[in-house]
C-alpha positions in Angstrom: -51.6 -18.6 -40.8 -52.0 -22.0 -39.3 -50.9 -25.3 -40.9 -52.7 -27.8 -39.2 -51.3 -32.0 -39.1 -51.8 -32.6 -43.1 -52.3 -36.5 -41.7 -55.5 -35.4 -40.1 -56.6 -33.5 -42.6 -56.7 -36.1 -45.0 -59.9 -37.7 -44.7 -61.9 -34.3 -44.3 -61.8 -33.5 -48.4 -65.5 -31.3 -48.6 -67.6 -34.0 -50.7 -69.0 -32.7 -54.2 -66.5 -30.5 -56.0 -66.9 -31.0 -59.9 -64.0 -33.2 -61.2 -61.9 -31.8 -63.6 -63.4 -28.0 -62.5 -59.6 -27.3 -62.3 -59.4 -27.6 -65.8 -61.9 -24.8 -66.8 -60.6 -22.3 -64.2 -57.0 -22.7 -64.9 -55.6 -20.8 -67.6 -52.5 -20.6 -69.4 -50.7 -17.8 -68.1 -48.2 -14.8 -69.8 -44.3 -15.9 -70.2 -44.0 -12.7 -68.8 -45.2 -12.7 -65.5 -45.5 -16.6 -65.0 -44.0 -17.0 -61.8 -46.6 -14.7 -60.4 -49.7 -15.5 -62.4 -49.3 -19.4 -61.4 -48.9 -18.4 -57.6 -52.3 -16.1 -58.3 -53.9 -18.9 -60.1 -53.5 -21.1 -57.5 -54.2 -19.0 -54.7 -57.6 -18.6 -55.8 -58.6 -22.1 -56.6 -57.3 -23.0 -53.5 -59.7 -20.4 -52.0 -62.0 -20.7 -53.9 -62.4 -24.3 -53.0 -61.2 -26.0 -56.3 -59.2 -27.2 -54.4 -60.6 -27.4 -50.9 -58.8 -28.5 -47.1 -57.5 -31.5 -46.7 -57.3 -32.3 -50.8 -54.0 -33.3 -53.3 -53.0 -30.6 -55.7 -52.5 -32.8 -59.2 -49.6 -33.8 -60.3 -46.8 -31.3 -60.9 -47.5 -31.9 -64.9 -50.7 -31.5 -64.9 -51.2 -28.3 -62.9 -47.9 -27.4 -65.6 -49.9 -28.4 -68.4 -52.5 -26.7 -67.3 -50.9 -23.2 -66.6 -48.2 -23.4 -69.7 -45.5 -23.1 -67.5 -42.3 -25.6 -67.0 -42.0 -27.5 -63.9 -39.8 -25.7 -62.3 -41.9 -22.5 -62.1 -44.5 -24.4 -61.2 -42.1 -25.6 -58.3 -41.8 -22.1 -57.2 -44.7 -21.1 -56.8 -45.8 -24.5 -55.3 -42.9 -22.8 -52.8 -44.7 -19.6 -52.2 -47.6 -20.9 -51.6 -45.7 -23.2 -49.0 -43.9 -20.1 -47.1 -47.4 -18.8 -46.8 -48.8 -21.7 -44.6 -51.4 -22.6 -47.7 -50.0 -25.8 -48.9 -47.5 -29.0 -47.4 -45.8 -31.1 -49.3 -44.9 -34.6 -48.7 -42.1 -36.6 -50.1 -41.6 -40.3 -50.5 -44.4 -42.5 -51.8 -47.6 -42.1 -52.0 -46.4 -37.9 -51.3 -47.7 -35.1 -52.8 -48.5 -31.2 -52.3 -51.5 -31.1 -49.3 -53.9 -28.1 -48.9 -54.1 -26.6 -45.9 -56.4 -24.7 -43.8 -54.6 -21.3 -44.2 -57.6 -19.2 -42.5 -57.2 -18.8 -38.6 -60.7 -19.3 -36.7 -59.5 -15.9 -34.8 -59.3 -14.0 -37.8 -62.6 -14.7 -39.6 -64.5 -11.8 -40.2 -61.6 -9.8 -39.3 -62.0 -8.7 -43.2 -63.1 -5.0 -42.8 -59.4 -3.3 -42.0 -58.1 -4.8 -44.9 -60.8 -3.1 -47.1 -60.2 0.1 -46.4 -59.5 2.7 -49.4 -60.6 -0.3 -51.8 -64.4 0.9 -51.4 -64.5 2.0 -55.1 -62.7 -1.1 -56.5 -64.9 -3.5 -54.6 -68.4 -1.6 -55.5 -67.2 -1.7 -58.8 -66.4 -5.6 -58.4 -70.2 -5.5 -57.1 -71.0 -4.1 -60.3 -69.0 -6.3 -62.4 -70.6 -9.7 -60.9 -74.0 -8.8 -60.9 -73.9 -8.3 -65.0 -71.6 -11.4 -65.9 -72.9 -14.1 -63.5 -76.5 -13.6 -64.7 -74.7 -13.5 -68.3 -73.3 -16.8 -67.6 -76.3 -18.6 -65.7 -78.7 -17.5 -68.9 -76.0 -18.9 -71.4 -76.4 -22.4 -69.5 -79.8 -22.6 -69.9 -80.0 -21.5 -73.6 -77.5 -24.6 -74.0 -79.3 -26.8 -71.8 -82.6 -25.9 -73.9 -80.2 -26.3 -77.1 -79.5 -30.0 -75.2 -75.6 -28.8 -75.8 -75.1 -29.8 -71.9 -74.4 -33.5 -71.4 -75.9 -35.4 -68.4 -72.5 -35.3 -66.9 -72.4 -31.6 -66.6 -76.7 -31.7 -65.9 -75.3 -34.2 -62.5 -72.4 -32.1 -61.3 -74.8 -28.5 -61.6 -77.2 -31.0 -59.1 -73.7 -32.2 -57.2 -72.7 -28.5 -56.4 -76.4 -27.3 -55.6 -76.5 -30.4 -53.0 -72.9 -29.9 -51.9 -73.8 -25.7 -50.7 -76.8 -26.6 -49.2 -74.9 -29.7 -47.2 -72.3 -27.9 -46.2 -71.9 -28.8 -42.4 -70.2 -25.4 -41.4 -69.5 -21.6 -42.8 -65.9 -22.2 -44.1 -67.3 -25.3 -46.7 -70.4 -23.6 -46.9 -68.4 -20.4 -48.5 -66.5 -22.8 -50.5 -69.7 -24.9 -52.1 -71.0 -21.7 -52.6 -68.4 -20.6 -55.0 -68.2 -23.9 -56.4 -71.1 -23.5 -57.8 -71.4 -20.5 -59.7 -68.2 -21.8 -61.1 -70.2 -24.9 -62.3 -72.9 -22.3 -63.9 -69.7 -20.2 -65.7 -68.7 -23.9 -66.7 -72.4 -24.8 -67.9 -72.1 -21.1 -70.4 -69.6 -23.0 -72.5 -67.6 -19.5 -72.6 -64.1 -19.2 -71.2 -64.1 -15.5 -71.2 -67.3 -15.9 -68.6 -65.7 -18.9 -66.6 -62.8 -16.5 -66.4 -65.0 -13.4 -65.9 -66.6 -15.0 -62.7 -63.9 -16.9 -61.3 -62.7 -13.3 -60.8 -65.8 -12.0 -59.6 -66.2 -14.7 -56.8 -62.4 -14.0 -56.1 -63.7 -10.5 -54.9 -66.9 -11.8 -53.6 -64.9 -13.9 -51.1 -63.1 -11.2 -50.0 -65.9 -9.4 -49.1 -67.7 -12.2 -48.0 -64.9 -12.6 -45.5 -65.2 -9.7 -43.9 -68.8 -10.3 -42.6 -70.4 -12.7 -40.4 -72.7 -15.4 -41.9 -76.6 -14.7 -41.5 -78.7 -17.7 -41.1 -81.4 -15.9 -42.4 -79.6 -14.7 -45.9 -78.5 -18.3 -46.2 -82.0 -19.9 -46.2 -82.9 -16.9 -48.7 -79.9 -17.4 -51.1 -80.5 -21.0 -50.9 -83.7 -20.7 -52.5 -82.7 -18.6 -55.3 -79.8 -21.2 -55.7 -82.4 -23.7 -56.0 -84.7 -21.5 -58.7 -81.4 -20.8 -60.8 -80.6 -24.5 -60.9 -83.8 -25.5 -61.8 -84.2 -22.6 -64.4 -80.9 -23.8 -66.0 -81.8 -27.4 -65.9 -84.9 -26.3 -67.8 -84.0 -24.2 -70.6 -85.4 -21.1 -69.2 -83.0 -18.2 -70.4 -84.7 -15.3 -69.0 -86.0 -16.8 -65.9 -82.1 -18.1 -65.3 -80.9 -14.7 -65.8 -83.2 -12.7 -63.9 -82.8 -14.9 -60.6 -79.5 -15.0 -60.7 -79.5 -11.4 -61.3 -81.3 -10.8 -58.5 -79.7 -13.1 -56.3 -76.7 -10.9 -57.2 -78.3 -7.5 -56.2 -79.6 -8.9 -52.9 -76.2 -10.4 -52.0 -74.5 -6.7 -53.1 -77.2 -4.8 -51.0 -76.7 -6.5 -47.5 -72.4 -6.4 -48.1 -73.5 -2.3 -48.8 -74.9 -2.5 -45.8 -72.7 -4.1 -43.4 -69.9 -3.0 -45.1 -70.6 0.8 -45.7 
């Protein structure tokens, strides 16, 4: 994995990523397994682009608050994430834990090899996504016809649309993308759903990863981006669900298809 100067990094943060986002994605994790879950967790905001290249992870207490965990497992699994080439940390004033660019140019879409024998598990991850994120974009808009969204959330839905369809290259692009549907989970009020499709776009990205980005399915998902949003923003339930549905099918049918 490849580190990168996290100097000049700073400065290229992707613009539009929901503040406080972090908040609804992170959960508290089990006593059990802590050490692991937080290292999980984190892995896949990071990836996700909660927290995107270039940006500060919060405060230690925060991201301990926010996972239920003391400090010091947080520490080690800020650690792990360290060893892995994902994250640098800084010391001294003004420091702080620095996410890096932990995907190689020369091994995007190198994805396929490491799907092999989890065809079953990722159709059924197919399956998974295309009933809860419709689930979750129709919740939004009963609430934003119930006017139980506040303008706040109303601008950062708007933010995350803008942010995908500004994205100046396929890494951010991915990233915006994810953002948000998270937004939309955020928007449903649930956290079983925020939860439900933060896993889901884990596995999306996975698969996502392994293929090479069509300009032609962009400018097509794009569009149904745009009819989701504006379905949400205007109350419309079944509308909300069935494009997002769709847009869920299409995206499923062309991984089938490259994929096998």
């Amino acid at each position: 994995m490849t580190a990168g100067d996290p100097e000049e990094r700073q400065g290229r943060v992707e613009p539009g990523l929901e503040p406080g986002l972090d908040r609804a994605i992170l959960r508290p994790v089990r006593a059990h397994h802590a050490f692991e879950a937080c290292v999980e967790q984190l892995a896949i905001a990071i990836r996700l682009g909660i927290y995107p290249p270039g940006s500060m992870l919060p405060p230690e207490r925060d991201l301990a608050a926010m996972l239920s965990v003391s400090r010091a497992t947080l520490r080690e699994a800020i650690t792990a994430l360290r060893s892995a080439g994902v994250v640098q940390t800084r010391r001294g004033r003004g420091g702080g834990t620095i996410v890096l660019d932990s995907v190689p140019v020369d091994e995007k879409h190198s994805g396929v090899k490491e799907l092999a024998g989890r065809q079953d598990d990722l159709r059924d991850a197919l399956d998974f996504r295309a009933i809860v994120e419709p689930g979750a974009a129709g919740l939004a808009a009963a609430r934003c016809e119930r006017d139980e969204v506040s303008d706040s959330e109303r601008r950062a839905l708007e933010t995350a649309l803008a942010a995908v369809e500004d994205a100046p290259d396929e890494a951010i692009h991915r990233r915006a993308d994810s953002i948000l549907h998270l937004t939309i989970a955020r928007l449903s009020g649930s956290a079983r759903l925020i939860t439900a499709v933060t896993d889901a776009q884990d596995d999306l990205h996975t698969l996502l990863q392994a293929i090479p980005v069509l300009p032609r399915n962009i400018r097509h998902s794009s569009s149904q981006h745009r009819s989701i949003v504006a379905a949400i923003l205007a109350g419309n339930e079944s509308r909300a669900n069935r494009v997002m549905y769709q847009h869920c099918s299409d995206t499923a049918a062309l991984l089938r298809g490259l994929l096998g």
